[in-house]
N, C-alpha and C positions, 0 to 999 in steps of 0.2 A: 182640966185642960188649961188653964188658966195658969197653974205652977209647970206645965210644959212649954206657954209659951214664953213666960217671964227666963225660963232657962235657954232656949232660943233667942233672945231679948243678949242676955249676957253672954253667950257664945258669941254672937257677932259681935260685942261691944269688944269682948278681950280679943279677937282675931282683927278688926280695927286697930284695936291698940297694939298688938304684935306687929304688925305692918307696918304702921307709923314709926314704931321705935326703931327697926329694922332699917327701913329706910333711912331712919334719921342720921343712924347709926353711920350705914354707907356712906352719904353726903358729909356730916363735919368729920367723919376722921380718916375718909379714903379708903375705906376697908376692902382687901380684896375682894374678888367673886358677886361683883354687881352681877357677870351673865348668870350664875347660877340662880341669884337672888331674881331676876329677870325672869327665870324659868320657870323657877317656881309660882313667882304673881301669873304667869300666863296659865299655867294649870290650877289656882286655886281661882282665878278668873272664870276658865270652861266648870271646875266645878259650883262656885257659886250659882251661875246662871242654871244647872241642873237640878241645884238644890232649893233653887228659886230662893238667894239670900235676898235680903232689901236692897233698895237700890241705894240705900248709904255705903254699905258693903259694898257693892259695884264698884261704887265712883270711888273710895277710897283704895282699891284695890288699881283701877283704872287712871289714877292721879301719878300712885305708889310708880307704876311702870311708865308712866310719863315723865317723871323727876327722872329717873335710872337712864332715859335714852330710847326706851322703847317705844315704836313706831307705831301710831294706830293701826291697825287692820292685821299685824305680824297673824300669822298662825300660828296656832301654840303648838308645839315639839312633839314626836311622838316618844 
């Protein structure tokens, strides 16, 4: 159990890092499609909290859509 949570451990660490770069990505070079990028964080948002990620996962997820413009409380899309 122990090599499944350490693999758990690094899924969230590289989906953090995808996030992060993404985002970074948007901000220094203006890149189109921040709403899609928006949409996205708000559904890998409802699924985190499903999937019960950590709450690092959360807030970097919850920051991610905070830099982009997104409004606390939005509801996410269907």
């Amino acid at each position: 159990m122990r090599a499944e949570q350490a693999d758990h451990d690094l899924f969230e660490t590289l989906l953090r890092r995808a996030i992060t770069e993404c985002v970074i990505e948007r901000l220094d070079h203006g890149s189109p499609g921040a709403t899609d990028l928006v949409t996205r964080l708000r559904r890998y948002a409802w699924r985190a909290g499903q999937e019960q990620l950590s709450p690092q996962t959360l807030q970097v997820i919850a920051s991610a859509r905070r830099l982009l413009g997104d409004r606390p409380g939005t509801q996410r899309e269907s």
